[in-house]
PyMOL Python script that loads the backbone (N, CA, C, O; Angstrom):
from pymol import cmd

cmd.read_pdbstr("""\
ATOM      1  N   UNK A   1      19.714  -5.288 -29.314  1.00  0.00           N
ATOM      2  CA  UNK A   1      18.963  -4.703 -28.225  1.00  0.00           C
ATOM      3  C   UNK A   1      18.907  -5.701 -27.067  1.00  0.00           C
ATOM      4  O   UNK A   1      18.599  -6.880 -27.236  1.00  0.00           O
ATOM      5  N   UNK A   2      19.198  -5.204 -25.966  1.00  0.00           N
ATOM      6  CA  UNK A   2      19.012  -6.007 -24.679  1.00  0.00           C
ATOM      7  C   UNK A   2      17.535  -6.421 -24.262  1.00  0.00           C
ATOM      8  O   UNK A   2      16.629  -5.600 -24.407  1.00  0.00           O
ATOM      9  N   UNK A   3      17.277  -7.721 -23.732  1.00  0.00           N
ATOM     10  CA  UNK A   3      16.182  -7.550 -23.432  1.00  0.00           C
ATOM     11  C   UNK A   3      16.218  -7.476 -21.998  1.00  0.00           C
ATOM     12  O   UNK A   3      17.255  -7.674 -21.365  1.00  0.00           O
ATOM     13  N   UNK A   4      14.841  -7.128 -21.337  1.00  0.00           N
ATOM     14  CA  UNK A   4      14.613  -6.538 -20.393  1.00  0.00           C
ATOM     15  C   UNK A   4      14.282  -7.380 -19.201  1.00  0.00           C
ATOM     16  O   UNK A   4      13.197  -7.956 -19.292  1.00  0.00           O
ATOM     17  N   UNK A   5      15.040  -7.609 -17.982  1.00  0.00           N
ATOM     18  CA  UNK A   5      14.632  -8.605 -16.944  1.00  0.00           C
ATOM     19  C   UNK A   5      13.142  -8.516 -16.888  1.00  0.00           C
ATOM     20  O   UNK A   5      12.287  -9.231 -17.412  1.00  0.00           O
ATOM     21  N   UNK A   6      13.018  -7.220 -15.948  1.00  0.00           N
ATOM     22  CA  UNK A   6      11.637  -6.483 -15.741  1.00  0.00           C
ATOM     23  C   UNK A   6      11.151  -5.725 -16.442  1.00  0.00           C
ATOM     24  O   UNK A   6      11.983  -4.999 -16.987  1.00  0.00           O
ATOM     25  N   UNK A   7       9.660  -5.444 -16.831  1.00  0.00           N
ATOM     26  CA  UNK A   7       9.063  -4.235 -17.687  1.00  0.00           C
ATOM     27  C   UNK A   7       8.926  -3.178 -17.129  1.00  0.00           C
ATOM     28  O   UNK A   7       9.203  -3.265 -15.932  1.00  0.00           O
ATOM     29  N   UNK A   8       8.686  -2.408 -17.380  1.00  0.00           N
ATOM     30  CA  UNK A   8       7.952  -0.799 -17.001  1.00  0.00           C
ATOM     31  C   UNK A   8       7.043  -1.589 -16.304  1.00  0.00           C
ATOM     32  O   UNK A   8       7.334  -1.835 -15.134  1.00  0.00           O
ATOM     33  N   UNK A   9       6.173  -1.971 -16.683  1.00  0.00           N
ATOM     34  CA  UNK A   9       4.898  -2.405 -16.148  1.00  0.00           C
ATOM     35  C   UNK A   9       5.338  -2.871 -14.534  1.00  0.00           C
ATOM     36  O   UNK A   9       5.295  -2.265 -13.463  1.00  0.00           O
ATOM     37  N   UNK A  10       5.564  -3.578 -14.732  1.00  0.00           N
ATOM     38  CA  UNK A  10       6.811  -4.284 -13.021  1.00  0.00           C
ATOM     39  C   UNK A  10       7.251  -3.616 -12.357  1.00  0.00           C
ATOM     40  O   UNK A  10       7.255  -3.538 -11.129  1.00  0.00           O
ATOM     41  N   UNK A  11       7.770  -2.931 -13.291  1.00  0.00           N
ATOM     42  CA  UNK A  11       8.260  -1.456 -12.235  1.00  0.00           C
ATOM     43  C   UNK A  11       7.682  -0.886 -11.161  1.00  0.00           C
ATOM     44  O   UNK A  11       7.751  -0.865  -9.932  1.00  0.00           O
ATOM     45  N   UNK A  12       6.921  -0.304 -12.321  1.00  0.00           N
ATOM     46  CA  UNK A  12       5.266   0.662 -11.437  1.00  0.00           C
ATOM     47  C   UNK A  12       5.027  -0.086 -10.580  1.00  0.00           C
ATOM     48  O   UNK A  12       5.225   0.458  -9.494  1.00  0.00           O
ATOM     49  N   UNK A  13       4.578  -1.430 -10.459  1.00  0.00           N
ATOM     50  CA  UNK A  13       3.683  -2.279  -9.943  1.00  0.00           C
ATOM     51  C   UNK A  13       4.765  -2.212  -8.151  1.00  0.00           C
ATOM     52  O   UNK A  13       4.398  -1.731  -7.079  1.00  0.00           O
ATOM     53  N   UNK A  14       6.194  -2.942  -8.522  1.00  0.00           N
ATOM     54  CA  UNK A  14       6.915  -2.571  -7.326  1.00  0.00           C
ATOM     55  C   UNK A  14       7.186  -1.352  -6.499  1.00  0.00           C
ATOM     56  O   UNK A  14       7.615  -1.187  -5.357  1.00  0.00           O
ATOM     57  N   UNK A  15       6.655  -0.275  -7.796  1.00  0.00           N
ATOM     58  CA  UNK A  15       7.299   1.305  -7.091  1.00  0.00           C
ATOM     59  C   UNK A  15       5.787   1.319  -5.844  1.00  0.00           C
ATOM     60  O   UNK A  15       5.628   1.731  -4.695  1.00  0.00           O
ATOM     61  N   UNK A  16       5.191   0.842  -6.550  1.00  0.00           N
ATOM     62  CA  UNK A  16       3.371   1.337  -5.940  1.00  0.00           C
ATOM     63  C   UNK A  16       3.476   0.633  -4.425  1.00  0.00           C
ATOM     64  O   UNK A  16       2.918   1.154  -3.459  1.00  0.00           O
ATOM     65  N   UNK A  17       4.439  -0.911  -4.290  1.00  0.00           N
ATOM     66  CA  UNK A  17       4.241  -1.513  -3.513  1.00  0.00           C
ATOM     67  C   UNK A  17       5.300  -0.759  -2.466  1.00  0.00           C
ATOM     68  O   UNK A  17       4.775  -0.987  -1.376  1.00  0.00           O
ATOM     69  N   UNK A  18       6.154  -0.212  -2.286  1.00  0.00           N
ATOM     70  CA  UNK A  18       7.214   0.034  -1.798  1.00  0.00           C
ATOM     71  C   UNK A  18       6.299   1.522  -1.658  1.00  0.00           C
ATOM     72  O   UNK A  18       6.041   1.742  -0.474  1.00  0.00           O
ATOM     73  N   UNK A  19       5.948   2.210  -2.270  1.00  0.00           N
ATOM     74  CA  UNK A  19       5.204   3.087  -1.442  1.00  0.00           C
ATOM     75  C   UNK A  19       4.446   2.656  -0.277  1.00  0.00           C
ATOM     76  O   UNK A  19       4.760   2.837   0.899  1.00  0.00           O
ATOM     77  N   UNK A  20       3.444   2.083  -0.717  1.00  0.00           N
ATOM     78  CA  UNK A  20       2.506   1.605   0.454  1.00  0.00           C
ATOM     79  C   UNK A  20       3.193   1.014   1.684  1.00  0.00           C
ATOM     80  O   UNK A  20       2.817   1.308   2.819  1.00  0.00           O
ATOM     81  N   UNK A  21       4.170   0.208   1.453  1.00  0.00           N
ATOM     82  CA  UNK A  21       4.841  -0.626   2.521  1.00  0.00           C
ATOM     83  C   UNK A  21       5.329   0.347   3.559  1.00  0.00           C
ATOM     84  O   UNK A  21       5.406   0.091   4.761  1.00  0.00           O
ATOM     85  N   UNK A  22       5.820   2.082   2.689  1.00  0.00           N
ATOM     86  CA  UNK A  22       6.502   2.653   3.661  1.00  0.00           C
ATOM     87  C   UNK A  22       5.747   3.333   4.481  1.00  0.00           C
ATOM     88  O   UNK A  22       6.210   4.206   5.216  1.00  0.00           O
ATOM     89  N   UNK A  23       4.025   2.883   4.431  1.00  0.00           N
ATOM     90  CA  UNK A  23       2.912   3.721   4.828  1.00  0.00           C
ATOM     91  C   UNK A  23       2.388   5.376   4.180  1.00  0.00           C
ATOM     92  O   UNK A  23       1.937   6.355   4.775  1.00  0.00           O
ATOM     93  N   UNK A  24       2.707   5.123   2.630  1.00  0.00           N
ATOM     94  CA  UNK A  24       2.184   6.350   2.050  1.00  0.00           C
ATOM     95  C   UNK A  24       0.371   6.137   2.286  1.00  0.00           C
ATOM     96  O   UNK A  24      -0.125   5.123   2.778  1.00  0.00           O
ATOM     97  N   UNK A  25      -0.232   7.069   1.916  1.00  0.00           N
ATOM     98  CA  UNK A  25      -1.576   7.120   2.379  1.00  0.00           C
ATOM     99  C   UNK A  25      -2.490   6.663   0.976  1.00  0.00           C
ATOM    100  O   UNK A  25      -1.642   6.376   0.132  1.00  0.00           O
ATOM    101  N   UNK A  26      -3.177   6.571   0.682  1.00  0.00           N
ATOM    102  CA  UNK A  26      -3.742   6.216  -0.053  1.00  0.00           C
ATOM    103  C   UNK A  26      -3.726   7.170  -1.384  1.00  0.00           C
ATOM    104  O   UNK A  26      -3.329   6.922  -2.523  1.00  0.00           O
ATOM    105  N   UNK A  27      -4.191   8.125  -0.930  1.00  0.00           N
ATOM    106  CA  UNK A  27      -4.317   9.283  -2.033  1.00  0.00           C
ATOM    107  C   UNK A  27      -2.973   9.530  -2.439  1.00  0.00           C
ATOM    108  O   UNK A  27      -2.763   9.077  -3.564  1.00  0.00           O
ATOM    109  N   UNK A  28      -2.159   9.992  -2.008  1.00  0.00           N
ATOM    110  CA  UNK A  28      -0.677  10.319  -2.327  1.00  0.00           C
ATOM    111  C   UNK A  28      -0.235   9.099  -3.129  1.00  0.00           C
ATOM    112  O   UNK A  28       0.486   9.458  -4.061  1.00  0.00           O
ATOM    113  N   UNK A  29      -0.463   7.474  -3.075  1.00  0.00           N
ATOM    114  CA  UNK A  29      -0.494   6.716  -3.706  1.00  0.00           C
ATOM    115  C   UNK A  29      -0.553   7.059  -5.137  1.00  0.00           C
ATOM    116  O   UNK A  29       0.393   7.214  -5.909  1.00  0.00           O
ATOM    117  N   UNK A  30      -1.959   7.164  -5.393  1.00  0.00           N
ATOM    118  CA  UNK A  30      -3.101   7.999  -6.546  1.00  0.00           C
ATOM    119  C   UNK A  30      -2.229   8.606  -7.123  1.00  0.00           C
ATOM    120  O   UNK A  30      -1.586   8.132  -8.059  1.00  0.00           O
ATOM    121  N   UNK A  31      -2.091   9.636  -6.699  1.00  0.00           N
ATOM    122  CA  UNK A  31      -1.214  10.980  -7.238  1.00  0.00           C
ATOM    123  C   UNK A  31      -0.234  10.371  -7.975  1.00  0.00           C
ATOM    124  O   UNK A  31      -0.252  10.222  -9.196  1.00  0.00           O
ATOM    125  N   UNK A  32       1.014   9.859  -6.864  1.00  0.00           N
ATOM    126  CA  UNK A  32       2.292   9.524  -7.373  1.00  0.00           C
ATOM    127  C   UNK A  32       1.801   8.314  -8.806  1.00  0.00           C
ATOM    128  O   UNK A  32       2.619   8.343  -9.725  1.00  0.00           O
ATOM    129  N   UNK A  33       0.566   7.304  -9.026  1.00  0.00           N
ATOM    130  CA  UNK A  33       0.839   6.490  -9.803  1.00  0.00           C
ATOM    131  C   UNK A  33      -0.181   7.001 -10.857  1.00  0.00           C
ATOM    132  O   UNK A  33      -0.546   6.237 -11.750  1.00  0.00           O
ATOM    133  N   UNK A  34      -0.676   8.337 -10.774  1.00  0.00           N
ATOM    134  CA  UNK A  34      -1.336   8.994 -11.614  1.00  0.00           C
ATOM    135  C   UNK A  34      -2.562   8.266 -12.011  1.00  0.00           C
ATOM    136  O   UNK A  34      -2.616   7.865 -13.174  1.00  0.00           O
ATOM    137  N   UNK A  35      -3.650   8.016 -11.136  1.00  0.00           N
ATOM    138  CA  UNK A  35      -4.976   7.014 -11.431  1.00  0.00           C
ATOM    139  C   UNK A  35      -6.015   8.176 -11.322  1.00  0.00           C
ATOM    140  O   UNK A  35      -5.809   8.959 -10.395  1.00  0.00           O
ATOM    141  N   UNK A  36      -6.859   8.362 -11.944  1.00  0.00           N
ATOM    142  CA  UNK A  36      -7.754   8.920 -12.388  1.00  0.00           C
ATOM    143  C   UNK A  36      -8.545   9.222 -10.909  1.00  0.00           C
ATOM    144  O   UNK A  36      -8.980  10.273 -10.438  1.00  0.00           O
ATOM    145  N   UNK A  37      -8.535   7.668 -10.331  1.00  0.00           N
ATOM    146  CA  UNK A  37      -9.750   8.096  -9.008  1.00  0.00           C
ATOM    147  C   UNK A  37      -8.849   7.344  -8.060  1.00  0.00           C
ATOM    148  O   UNK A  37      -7.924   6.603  -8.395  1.00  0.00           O
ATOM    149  N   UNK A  38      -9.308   7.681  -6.613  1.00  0.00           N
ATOM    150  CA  UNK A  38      -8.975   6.343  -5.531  1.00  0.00           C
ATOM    151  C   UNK A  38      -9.477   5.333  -5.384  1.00  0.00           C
ATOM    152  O   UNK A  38      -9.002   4.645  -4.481  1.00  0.00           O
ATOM    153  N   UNK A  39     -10.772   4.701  -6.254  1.00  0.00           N
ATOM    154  CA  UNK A  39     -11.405   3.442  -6.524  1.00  0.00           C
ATOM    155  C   UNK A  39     -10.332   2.696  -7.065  1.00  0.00           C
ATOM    156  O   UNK A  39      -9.861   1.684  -6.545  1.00  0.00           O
ATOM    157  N   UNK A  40      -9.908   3.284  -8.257  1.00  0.00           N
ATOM    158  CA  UNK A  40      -8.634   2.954  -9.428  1.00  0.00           C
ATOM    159  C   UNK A  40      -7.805   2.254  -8.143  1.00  0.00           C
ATOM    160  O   UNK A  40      -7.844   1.039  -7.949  1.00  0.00           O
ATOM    161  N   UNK A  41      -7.212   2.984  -7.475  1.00  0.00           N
ATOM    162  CA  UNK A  41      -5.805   2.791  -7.071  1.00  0.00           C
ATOM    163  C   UNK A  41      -6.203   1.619  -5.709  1.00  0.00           C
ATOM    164  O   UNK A  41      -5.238   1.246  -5.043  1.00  0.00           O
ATOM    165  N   UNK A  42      -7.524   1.101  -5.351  1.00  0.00           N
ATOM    166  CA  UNK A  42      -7.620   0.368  -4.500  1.00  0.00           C
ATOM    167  C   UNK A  42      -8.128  -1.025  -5.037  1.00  0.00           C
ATOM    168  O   UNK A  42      -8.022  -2.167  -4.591  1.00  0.00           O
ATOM    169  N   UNK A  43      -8.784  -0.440  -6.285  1.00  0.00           N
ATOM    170  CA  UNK A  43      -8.730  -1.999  -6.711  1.00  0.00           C
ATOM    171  C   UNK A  43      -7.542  -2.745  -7.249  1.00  0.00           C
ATOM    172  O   UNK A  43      -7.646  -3.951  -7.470  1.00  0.00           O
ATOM    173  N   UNK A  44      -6.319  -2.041  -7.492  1.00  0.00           N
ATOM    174  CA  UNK A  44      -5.075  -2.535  -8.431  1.00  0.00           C
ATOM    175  C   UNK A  44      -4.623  -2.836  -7.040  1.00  0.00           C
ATOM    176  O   UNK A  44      -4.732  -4.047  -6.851  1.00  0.00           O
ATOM    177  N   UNK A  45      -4.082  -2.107  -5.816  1.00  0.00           N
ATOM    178  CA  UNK A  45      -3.038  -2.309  -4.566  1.00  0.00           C
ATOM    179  C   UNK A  45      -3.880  -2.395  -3.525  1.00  0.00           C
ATOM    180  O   UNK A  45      -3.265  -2.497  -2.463  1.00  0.00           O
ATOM    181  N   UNK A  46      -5.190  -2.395  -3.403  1.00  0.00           N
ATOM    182  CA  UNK A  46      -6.375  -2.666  -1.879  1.00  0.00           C
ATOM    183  C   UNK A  46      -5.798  -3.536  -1.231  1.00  0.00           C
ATOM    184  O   UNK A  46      -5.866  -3.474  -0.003  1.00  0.00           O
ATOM    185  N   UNK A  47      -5.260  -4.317  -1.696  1.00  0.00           N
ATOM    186  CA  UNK A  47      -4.986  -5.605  -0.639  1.00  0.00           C
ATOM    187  C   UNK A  47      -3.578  -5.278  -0.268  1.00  0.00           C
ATOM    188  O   UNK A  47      -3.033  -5.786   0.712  1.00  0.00           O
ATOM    189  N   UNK A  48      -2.988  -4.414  -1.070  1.00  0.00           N
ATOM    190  CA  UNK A  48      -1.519  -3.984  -0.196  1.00  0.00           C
ATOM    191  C   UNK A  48      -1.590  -3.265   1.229  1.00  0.00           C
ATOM    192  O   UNK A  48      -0.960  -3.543   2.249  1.00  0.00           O
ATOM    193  N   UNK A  49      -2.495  -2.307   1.020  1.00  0.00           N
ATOM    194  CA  UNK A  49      -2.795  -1.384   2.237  1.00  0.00           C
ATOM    195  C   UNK A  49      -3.263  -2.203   3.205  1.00  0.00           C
ATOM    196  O   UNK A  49      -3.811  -3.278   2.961  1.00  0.00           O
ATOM    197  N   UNK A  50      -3.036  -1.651   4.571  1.00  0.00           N
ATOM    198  CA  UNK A  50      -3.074  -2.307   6.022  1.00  0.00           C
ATOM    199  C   UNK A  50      -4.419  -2.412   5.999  1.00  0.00           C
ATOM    200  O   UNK A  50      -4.888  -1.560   5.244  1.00  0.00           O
ATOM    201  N   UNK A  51      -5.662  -3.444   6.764  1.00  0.00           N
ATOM    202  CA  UNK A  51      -6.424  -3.295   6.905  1.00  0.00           C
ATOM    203  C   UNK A  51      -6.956  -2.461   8.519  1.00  0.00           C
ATOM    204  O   UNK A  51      -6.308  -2.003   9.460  1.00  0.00           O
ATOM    205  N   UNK A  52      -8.405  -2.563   8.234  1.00  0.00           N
ATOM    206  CA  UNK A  52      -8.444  -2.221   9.769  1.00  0.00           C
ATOM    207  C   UNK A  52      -8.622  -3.069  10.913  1.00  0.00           C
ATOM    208  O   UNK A  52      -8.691  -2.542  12.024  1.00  0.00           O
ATOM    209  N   UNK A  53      -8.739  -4.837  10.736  1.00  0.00           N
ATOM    210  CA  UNK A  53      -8.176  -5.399  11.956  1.00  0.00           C
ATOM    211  C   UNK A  53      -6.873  -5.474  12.323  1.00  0.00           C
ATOM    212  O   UNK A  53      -6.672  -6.072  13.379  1.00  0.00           O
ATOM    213  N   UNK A  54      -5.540  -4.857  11.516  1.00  0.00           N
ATOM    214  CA  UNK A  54      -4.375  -4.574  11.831  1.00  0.00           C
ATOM    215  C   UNK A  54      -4.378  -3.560  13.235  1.00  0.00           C
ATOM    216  O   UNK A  54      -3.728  -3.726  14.266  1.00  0.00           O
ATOM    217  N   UNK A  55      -5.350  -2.449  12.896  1.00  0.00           N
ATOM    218  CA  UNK A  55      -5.507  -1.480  14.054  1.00  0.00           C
ATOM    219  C   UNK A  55      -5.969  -2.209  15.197  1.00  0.00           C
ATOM    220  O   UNK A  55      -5.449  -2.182  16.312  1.00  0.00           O
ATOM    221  N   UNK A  56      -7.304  -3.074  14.738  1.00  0.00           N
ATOM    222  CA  UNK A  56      -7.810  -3.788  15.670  1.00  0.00           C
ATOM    223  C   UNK A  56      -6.933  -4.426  17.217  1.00  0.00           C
ATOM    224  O   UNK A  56      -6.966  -4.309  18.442  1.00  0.00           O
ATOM    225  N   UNK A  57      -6.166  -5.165  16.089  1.00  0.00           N
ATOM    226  CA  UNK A  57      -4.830  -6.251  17.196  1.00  0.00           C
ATOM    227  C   UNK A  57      -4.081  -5.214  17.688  1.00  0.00           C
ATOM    228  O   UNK A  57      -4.197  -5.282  18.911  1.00  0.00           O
ATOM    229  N   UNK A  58      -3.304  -4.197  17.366  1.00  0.00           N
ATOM    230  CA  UNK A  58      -2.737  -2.972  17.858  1.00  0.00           C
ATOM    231  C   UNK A  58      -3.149  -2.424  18.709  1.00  0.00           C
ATOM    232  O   UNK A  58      -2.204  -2.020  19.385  1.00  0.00           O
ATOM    233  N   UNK A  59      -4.515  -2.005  19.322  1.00  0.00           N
ATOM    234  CA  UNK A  59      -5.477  -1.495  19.839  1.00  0.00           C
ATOM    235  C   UNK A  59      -5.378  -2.542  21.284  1.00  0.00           C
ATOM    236  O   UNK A  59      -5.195  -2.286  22.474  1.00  0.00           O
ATOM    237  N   UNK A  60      -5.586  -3.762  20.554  1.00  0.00           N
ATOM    238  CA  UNK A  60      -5.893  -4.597  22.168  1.00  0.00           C
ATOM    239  C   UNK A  60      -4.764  -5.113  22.787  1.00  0.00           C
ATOM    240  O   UNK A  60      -4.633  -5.619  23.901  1.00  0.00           O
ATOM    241  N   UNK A  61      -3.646  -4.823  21.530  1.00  0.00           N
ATOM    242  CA  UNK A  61      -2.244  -4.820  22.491  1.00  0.00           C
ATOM    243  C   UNK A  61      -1.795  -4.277  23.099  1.00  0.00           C
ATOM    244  O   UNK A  61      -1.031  -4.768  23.931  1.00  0.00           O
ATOM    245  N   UNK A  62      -2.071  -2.717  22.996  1.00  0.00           N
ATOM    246  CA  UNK A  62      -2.079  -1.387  23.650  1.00  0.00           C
ATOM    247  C   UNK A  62      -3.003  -1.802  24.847  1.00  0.00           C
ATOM    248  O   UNK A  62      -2.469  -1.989  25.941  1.00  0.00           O
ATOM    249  N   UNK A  63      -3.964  -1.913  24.746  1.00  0.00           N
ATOM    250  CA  UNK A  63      -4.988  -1.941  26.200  1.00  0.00           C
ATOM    251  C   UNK A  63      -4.670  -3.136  26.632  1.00  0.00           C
ATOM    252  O   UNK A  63      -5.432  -3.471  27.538  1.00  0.00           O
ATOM    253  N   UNK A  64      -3.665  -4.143  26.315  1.00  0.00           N
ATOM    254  CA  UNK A  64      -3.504  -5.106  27.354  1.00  0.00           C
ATOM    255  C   UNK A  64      -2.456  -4.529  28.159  1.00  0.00           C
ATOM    256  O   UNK A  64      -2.404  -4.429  29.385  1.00  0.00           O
ATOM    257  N   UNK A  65      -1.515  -4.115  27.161  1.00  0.00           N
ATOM    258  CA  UNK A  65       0.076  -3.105  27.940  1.00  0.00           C
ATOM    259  C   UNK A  65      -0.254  -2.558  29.219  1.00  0.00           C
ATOM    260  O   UNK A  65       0.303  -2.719  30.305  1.00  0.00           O
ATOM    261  N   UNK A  66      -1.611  -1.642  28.790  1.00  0.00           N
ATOM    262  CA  UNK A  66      -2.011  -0.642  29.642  1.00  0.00           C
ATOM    263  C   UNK A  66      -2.589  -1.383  30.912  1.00  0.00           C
ATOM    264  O   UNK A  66      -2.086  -1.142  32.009  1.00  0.00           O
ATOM    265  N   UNK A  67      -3.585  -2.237  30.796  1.00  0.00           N
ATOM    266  CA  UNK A  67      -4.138  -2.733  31.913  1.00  0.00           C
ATOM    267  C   UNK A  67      -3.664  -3.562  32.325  1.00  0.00           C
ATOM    268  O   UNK A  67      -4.307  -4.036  33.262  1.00  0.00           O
ATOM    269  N   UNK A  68      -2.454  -4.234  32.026  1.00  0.00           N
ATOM    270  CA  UNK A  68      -1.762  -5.674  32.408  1.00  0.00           C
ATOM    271  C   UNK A  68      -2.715  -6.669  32.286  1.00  0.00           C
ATOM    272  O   UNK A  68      -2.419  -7.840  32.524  1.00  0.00           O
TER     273      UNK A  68
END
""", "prot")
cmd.dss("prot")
cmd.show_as("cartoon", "prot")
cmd.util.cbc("prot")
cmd.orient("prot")
């Protein structure tokens, strides 16, 4: 029997990340990795998802664009 670079476990863990990266939403996350709740799925990948001073800096880069 071969053994295995990566586990299942690894797998998931990369499939979950490569979702998020491509900006899946949170819930659809859930779904696709089958977690019971969205608490579940934010305490395992929370820190993958964008926060909201990401919007923050976005926001004042936009209104600097805008106002020069």
């Amino acid at each position: 029997m071969l053994d295995a670079k990566y586990s299942l476990h690894a797998l998931r863990h990369a499939a979950a990340a490569l979702f998020i990266e491509q900006g899946f939403p949170p819930k659809k996350v859930q779904d696709l990795m089958g977690h019971a709740s969205l608490a579940m799925t934010y305490d395992v990948y929370g820190y993958l998802f964008k926060s909201e001073d990401d919007d923050r800096a976005k926001i004042a880069e936009m209104e600097t664009a805008l106002l020069g």
